[in-house]
C-alpha positions, 0 to 999 in steps of 0.5 A: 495504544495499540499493538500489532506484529505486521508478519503474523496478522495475513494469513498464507492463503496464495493467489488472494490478496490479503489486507488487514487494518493496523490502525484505523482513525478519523485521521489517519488509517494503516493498512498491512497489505501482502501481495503474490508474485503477479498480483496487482493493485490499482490505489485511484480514486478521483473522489478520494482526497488526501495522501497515501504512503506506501512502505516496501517491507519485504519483496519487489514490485513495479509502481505505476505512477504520474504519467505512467511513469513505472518505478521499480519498488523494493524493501525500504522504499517508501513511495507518497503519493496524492490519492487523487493521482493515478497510480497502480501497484505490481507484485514481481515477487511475493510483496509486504506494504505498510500503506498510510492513508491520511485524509486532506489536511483538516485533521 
């Protein structure tokens, strides 16, 4: 078993984007990503296979997904996705994600 607190284990240093593992195994990784007002992400990777879902813990953001479809995220949502796609992230507010990765389904 492992225990962690997702809001003491990020630090408060502004303008770097802070990540820090939750869990991590061969079949499944949890990562504890907090973003600032402006900061973005780009979660594509043609050689990477799998899903990843993404939990809005706290905040608002702008998700950029299939076919550049752009969608407002906010505390609560949860947005899956296929590793492969092409899809980016966008803080408009200081921003909190739970994020899953989980590899193809041989695991």
């Amino acid at each position: 078993m492992k225990r962690s607190n997702l809001f003491s284990q990020n630090s408060q240093q502004e303008g770097i984007l802070q990540v820090s593992s939750v869990y991590e195994s061969p079949c499944l990784k949890i990562l504890n990503f907090r973003f600032d007002l402006g900061q973005s992400l780009l979660l594509y990777s043609e050689e990477m296979q799998g899903k990843v879902s993404m939990i809005v813990i706290e905040g608002h953001g702008e998700f950029v997904g299939e076919e550049a479809r752009r969608y407002h995220i906010e505390r609560g949502d949860v947005v899956a996705s296929e590793m492969s796609e092409p899809q980016s992230l966008l803080a408009t507010t200081e921003l909190r994600l739970l994020v899953a990765i989980t590899p193809p389904a041989h695991c």
